[in-house]
Biopython code that builds the backbone (N, CA, C, O; Angstrom):
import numpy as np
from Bio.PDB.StructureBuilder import StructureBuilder

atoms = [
    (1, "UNK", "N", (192.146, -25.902, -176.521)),
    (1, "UNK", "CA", (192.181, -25.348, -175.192)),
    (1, "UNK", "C", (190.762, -25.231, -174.635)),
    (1, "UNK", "O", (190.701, -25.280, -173.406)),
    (2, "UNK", "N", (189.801, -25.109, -175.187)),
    (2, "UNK", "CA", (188.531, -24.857, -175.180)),
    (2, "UNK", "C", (187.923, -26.161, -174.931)),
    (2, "UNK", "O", (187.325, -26.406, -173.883)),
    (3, "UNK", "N", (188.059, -26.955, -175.829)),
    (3, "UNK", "CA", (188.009, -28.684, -174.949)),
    (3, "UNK", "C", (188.476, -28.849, -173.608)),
    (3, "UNK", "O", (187.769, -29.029, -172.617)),
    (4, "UNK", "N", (189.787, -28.770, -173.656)),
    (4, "UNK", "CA", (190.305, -29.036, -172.321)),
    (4, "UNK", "C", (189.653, -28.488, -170.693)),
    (4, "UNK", "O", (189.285, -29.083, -169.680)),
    (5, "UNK", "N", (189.768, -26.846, -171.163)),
    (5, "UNK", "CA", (188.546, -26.158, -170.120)),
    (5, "UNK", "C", (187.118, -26.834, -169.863)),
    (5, "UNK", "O", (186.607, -26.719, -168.749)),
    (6, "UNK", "N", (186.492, -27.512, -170.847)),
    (6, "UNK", "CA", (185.250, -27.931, -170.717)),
    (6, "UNK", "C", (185.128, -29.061, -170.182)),
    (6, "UNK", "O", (184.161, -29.206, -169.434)),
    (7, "UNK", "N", (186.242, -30.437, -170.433)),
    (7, "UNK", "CA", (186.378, -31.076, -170.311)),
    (7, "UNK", "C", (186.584, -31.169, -168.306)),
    (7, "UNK", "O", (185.985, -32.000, -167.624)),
    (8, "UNK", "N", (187.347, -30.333, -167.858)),
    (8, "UNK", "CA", (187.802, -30.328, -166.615)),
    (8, "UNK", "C", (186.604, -29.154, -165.788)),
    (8, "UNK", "O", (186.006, -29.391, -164.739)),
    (9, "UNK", "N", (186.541, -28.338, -166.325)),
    (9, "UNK", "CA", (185.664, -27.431, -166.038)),
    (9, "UNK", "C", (184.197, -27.753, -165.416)),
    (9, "UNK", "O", (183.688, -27.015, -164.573)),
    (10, "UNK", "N", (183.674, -28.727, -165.827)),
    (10, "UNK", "CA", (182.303, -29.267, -165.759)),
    (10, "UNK", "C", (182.166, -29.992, -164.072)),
    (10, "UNK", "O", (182.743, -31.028, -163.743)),
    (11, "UNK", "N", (181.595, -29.465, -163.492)),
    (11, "UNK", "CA", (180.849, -30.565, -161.978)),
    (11, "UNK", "C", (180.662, -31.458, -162.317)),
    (11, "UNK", "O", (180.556, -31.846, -163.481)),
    (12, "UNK", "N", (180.567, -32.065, -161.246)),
    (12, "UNK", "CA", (180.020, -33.493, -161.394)),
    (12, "UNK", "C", (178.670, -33.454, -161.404)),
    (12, "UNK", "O", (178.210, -32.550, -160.706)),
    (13, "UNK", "N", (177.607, -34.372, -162.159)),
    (13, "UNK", "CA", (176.338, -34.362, -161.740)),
    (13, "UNK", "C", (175.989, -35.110, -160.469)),
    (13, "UNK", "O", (174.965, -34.452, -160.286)),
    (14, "UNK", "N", (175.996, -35.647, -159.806)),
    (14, "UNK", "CA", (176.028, -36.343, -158.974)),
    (14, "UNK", "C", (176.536, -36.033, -157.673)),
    (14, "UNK", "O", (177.765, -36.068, -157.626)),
    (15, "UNK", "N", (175.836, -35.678, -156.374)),
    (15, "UNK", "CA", (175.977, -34.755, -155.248)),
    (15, "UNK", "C", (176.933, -36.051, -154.258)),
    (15, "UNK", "O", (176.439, -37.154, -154.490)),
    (16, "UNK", "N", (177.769, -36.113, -153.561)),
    (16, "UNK", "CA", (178.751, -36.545, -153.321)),
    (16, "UNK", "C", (178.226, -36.716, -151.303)),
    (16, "UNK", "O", (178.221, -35.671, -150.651)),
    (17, "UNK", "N", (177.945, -37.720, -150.770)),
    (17, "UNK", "CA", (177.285, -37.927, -149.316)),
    (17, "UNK", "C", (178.415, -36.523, -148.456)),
    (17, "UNK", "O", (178.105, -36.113, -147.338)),
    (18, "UNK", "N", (179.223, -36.166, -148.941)),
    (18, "UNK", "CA", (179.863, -35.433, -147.995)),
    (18, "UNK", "C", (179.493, -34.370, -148.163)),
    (18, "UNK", "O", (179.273, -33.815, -147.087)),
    (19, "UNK", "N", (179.307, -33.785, -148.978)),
    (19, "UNK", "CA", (178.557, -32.407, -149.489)),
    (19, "UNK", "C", (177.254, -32.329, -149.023)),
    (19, "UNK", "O", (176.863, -31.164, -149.094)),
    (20, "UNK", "N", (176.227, -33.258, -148.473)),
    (20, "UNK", "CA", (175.063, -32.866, -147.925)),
    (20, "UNK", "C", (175.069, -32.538, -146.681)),
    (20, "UNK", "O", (174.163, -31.912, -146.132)),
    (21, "UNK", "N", (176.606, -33.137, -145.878)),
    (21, "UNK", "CA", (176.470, -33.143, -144.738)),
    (21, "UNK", "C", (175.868, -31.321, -144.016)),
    (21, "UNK", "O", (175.472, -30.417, -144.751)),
    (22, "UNK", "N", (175.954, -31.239, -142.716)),
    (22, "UNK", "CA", (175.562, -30.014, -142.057)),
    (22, "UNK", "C", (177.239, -29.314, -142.599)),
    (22, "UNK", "O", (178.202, -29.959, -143.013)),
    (23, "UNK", "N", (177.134, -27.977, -142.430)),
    (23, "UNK", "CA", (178.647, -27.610, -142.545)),
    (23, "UNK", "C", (179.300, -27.870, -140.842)),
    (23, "UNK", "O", (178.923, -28.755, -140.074)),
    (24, "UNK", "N", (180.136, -27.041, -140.625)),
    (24, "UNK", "CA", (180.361, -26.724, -138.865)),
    (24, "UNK", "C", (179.664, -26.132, -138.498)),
    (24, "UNK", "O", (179.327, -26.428, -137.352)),
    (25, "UNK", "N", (179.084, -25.149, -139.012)),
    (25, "UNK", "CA", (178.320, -24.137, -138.232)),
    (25, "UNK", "C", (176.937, -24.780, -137.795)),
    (25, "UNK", "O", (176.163, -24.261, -136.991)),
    (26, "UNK", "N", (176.727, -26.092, -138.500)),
    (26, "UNK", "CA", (175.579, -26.951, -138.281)),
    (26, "UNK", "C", (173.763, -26.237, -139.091)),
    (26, "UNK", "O", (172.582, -26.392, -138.779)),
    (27, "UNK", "N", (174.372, -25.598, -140.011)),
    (27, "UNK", "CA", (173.888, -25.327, -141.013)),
    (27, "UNK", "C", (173.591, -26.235, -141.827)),
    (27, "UNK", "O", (174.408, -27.113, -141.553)),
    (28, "UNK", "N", (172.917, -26.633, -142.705)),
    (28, "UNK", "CA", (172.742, -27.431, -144.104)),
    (28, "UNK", "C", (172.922, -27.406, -144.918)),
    (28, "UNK", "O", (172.321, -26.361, -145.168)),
    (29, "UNK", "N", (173.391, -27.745, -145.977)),
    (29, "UNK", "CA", (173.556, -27.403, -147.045)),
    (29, "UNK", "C", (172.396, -27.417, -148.116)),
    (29, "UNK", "O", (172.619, -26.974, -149.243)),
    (30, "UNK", "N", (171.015, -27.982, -147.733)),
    (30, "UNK", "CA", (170.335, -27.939, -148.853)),
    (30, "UNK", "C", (169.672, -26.651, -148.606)),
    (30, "UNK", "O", (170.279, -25.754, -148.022)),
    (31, "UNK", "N", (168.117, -26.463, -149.130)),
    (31, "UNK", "CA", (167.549, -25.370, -149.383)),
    (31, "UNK", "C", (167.008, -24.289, -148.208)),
    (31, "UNK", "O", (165.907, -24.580, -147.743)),
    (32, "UNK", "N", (167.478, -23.404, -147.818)),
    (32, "UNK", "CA", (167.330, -22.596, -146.888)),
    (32, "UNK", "C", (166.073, -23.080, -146.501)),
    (32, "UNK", "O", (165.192, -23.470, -147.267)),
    (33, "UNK", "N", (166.006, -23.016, -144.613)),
    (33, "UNK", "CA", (165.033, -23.377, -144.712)),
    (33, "UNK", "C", (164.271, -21.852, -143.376)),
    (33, "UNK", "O", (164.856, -21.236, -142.484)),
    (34, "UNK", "N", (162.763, -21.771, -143.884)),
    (34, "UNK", "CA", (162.687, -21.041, -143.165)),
    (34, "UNK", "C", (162.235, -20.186, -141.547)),
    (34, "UNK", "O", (162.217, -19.035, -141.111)),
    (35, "UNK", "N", (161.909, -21.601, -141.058)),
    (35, "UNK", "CA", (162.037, -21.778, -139.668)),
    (35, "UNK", "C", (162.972, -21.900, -138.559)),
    (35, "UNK", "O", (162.709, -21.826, -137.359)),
    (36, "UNK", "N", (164.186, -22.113, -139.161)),
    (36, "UNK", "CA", (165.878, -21.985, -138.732)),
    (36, "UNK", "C", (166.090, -20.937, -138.795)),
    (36, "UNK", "O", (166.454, -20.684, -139.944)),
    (37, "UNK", "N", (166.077, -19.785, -137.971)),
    (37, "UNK", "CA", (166.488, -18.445, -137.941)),
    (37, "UNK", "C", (167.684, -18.396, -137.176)),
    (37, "UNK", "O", (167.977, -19.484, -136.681)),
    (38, "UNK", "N", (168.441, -17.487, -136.938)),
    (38, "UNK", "CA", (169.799, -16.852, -135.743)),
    (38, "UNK", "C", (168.854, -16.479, -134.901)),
    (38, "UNK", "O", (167.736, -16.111, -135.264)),
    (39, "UNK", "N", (169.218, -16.544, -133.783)),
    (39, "UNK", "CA", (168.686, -15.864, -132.555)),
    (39, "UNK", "C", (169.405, -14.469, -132.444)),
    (39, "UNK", "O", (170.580, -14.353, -132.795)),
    (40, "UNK", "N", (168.538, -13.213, -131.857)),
    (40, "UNK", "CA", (169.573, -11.978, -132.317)),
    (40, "UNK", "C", (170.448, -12.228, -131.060)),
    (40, "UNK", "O", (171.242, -12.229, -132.002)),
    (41, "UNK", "N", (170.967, -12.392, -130.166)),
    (41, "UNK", "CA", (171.777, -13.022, -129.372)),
    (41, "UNK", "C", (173.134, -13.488, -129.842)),
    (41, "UNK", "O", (174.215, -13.257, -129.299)),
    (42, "UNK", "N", (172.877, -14.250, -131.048)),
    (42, "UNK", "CA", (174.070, -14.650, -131.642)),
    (42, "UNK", "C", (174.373, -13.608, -132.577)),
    (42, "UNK", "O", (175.576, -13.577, -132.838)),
    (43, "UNK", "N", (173.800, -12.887, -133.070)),
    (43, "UNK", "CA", (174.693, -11.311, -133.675)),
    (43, "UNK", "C", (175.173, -10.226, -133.119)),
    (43, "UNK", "O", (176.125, -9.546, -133.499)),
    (44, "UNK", "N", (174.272, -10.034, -131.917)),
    (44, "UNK", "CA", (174.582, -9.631, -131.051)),
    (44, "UNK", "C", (176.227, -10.072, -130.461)),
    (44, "UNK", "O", (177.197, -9.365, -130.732)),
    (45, "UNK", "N", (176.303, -10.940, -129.889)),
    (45, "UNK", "CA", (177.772, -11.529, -129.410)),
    (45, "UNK", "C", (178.679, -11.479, -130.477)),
    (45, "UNK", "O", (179.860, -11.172, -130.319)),
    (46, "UNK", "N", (177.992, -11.876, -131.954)),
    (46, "UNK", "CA", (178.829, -11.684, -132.982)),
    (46, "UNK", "C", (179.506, -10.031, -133.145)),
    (46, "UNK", "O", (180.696, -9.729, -133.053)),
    (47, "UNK", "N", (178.681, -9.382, -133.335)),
    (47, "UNK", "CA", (178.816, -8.061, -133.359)),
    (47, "UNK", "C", (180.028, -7.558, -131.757)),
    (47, "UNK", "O", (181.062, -6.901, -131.883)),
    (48, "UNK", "N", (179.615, -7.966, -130.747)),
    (48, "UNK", "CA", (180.934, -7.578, -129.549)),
    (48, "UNK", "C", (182.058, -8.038, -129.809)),
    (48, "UNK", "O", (183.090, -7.369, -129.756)),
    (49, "UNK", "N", (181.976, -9.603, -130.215)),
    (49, "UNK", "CA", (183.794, -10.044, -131.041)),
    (49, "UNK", "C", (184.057, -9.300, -131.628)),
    (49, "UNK", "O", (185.163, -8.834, -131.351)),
    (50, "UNK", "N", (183.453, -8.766, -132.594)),
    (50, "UNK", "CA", (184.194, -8.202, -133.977)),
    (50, "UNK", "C", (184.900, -6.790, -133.343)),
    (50, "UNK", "O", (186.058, -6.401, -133.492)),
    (51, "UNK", "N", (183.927, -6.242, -132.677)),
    (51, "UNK", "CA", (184.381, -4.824, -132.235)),
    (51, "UNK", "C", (185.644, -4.976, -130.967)),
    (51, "UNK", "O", (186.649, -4.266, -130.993)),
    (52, "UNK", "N", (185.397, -5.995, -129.909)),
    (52, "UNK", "CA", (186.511, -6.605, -129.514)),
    (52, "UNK", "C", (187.927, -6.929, -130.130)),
    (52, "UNK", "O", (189.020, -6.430, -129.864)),
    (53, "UNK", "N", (187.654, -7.704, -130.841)),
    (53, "UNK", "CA", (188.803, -8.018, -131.522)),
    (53, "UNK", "C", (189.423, -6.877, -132.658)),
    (53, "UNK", "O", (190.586, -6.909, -133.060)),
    (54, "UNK", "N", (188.444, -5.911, -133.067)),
    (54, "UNK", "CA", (189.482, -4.725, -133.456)),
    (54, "UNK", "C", (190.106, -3.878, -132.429)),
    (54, "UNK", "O", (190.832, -2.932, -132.732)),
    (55, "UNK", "N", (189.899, -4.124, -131.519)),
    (55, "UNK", "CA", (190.718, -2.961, -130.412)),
    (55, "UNK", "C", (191.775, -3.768, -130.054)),
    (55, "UNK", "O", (192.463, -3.244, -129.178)),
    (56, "UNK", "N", (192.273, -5.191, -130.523)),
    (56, "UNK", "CA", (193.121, -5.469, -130.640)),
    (56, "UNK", "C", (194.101, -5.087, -131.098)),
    (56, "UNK", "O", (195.182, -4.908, -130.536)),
    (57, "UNK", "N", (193.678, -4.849, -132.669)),
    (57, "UNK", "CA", (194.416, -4.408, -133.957)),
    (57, "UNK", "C", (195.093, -3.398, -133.299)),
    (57, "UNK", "O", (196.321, -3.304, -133.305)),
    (58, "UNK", "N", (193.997, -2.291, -132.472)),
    (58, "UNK", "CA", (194.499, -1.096, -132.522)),
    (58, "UNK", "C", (195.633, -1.160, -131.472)),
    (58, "UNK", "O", (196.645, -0.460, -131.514)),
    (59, "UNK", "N", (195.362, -2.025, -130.582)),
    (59, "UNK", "CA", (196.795, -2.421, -128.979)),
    (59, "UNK", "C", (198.184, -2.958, -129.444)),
    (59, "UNK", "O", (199.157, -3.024, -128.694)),
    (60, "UNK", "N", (198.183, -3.206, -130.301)),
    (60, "UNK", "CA", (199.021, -4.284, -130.961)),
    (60, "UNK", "C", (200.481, -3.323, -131.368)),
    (60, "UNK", "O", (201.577, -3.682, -130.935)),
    (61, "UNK", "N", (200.322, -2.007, -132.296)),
    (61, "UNK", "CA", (201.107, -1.537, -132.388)),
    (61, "UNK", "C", (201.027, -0.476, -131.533)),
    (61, "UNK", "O", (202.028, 0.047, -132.021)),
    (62, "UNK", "N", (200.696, 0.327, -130.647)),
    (62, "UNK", "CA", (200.905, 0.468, -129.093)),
    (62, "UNK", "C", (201.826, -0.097, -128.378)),
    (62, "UNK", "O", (202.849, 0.469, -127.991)),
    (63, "UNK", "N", (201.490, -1.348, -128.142)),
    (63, "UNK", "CA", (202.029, -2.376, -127.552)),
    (63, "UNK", "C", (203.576, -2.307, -128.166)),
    (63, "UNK", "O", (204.455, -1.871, -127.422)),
    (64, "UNK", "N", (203.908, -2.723, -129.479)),
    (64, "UNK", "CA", (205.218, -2.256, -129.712)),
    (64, "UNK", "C", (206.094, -1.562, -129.356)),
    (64, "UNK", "O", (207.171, -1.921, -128.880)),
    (65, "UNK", "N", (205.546, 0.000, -129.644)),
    (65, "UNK", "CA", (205.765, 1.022, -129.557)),
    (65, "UNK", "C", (205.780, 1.917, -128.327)),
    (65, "UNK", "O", (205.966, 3.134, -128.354)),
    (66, "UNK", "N", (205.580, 1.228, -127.326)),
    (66, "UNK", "CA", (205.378, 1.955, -126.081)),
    (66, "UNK", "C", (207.028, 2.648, -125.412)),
    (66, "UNK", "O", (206.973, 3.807, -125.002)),
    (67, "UNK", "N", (207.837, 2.215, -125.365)),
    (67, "UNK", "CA", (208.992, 2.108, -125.019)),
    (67, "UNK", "C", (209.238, 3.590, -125.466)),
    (67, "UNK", "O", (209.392, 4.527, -124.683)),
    (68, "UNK", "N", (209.256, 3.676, -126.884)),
    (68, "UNK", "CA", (209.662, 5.196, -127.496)),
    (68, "UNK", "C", (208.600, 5.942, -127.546)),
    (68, "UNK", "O", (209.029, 7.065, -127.813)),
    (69, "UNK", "N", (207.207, 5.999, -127.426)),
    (69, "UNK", "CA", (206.526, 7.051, -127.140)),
    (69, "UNK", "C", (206.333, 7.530, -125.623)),
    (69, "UNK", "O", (205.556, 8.449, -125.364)),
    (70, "UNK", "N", (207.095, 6.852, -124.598)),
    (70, "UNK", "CA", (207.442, 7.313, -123.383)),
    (70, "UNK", "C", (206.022, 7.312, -123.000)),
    (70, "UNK", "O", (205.043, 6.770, -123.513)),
    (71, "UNK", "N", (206.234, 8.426, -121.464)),
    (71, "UNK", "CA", (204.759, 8.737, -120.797)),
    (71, "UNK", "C", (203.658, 9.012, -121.864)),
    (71, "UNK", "O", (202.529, 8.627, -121.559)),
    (72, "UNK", "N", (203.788, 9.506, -122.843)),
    (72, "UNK", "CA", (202.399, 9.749, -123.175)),
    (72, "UNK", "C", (201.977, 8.389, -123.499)),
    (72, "UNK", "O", (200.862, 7.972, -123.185)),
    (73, "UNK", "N", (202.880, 7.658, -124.147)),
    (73, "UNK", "CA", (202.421, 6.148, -124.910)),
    (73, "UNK", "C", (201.634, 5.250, -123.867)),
    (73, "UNK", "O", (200.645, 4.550, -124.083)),
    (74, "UNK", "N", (202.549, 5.512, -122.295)),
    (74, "UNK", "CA", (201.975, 5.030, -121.518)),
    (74, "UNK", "C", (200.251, 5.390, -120.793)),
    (74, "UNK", "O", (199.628, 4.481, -120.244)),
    (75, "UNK", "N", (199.864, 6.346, -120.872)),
    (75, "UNK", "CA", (198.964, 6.979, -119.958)),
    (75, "UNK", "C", (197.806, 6.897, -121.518)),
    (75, "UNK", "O", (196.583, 6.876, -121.384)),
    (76, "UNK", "N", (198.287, 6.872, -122.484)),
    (76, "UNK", "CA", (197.291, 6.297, -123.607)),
    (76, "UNK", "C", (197.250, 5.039, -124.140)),
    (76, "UNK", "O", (196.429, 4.929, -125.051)),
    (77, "UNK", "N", (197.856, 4.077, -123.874)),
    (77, "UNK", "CA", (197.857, 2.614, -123.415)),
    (77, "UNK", "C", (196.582, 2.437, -122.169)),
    (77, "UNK", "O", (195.478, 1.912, -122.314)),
    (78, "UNK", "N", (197.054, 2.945, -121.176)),
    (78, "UNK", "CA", (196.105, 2.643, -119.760)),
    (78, "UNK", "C", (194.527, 3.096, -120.068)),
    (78, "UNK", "O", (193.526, 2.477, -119.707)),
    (79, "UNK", "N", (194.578, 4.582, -120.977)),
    (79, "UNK", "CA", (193.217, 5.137, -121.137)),
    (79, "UNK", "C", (192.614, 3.749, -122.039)),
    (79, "UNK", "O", (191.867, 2.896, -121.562)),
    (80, "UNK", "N", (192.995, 3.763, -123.054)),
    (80, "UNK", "CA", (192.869, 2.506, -123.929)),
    (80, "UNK", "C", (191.667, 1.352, -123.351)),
    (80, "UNK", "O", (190.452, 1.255, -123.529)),
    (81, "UNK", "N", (192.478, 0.711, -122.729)),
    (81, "UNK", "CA", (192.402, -0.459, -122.121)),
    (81, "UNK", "C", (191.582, 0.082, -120.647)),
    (81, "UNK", "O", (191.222, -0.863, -119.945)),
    (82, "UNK", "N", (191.281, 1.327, -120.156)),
    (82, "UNK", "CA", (190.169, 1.645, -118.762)),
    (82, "UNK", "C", (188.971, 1.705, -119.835)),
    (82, "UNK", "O", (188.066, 0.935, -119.513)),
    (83, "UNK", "N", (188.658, 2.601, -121.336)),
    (83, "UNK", "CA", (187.653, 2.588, -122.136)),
    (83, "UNK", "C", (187.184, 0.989, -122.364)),
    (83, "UNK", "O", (186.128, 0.580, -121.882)),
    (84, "UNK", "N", (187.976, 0.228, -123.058)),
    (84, "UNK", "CA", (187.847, -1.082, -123.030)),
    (84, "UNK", "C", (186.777, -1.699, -121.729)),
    (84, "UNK", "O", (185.632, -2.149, -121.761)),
    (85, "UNK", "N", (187.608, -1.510, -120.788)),
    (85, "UNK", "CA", (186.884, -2.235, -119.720)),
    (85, "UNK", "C", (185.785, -1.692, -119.079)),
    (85, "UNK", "O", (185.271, -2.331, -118.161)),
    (86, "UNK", "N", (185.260, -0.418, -119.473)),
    (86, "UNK", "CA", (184.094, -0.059, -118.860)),
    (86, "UNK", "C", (183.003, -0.572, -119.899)),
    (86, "UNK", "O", (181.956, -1.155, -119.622)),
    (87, "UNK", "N", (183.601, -0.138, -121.464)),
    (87, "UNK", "CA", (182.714, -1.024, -122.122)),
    (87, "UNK", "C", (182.095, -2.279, -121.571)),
    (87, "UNK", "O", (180.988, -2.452, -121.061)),
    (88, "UNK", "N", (183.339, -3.326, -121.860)),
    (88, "UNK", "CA", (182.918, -4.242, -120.976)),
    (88, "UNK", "C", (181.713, -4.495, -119.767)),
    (88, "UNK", "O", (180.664, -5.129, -119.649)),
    (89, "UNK", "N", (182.365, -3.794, -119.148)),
    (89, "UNK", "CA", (181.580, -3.768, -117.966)),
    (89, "UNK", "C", (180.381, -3.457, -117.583)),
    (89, "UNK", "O", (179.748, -3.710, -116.558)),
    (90, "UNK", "N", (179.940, -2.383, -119.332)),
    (90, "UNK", "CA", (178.347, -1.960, -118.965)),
    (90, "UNK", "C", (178.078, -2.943, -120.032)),
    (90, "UNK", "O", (176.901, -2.744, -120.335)),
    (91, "UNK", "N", (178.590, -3.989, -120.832)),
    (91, "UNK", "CA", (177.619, -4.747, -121.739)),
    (91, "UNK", "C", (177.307, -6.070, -120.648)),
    (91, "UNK", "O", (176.286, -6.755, -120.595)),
    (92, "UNK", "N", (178.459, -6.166, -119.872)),
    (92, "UNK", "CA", (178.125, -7.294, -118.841)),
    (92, "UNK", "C", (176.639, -7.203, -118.169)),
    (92, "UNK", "O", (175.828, -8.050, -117.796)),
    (93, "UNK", "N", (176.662, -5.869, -118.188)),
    (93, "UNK", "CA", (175.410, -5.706, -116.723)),
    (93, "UNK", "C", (174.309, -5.647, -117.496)),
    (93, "UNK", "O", (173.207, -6.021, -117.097)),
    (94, "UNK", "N", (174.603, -5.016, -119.038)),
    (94, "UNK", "CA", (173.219, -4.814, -119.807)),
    (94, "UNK", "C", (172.852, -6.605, -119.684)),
    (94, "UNK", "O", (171.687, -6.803, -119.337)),
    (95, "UNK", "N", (173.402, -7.446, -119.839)),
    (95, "UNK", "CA", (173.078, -8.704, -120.050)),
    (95, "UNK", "C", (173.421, -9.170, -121.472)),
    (95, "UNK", "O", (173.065, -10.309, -121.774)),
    (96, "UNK", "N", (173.981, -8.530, -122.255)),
    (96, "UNK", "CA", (174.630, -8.856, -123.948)),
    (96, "UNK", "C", (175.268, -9.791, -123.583)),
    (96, "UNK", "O", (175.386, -10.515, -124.572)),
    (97, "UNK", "N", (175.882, -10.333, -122.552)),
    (97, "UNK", "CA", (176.815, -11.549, -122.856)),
    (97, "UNK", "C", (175.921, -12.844, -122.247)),
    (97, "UNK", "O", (176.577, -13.776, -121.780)),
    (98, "UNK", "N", (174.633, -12.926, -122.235)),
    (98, "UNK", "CA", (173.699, -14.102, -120.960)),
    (98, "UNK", "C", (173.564, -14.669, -122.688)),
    (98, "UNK", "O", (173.334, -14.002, -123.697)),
    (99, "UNK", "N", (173.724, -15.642, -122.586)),
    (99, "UNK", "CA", (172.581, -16.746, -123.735)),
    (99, "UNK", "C", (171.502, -17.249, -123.820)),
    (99, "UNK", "O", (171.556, -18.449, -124.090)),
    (100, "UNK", "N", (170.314, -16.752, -123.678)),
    (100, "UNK", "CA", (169.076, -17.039, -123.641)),
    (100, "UNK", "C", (168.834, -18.300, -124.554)),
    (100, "UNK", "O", (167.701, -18.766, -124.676)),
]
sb = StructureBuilder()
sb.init_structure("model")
sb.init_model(0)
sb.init_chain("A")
sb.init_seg("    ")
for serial, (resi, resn, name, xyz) in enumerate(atoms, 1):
    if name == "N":
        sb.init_residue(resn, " ", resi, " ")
    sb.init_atom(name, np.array(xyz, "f"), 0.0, 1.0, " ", f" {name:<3s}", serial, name[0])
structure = sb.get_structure()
């Protein structure tokens, strides 16, 4: 069994033309290099998706559920989604969403 693992187990020596390619992200795959930095721009935007897209999570079963939590479900649905959009609205003006 110990053969067999070793036998299959082992890489190849030999780096394969597809494996050097860039990935998608247009990254490289060889040795970090260190003049290729992120612009904070792109963590930045990264960082608003992420927090974006959890207030999804949180609408989602809301959204279900609205029917049987009646008026209140409703008027905390709307608060929801007015917080949402002022966010929005002051990262717009800060300029967090321009791509320099």
């Amino acid at each position: 069994m110990l053969a067999f693992t070793f036998l299959f187990a082992t890489r190849p020596r030999t780096r394969v033309k597809q494996r050097l390619l860039p990935f998608e992200s247009g990254v490289s795959a060889g040795a970090p290099s260190q003049h290729r930095r992120f612009t904070v721009s792109f963590y930045l935007t990264a960082m608003l998706f992420i927090l974006f897209d959890i207030e999804i999570v949180f609408l989602y079963p809301l959204a279900i559920q609205l029917n049987a939590l009646g008026w209140f479900g409703l008027v905390e649905f709307v608060t929801f989604i007015a917080v949402l959009v002022v966010a929005y609205v002051y990262i717009w003006r800060k300029g967090a969403l321009e791509w320099h």
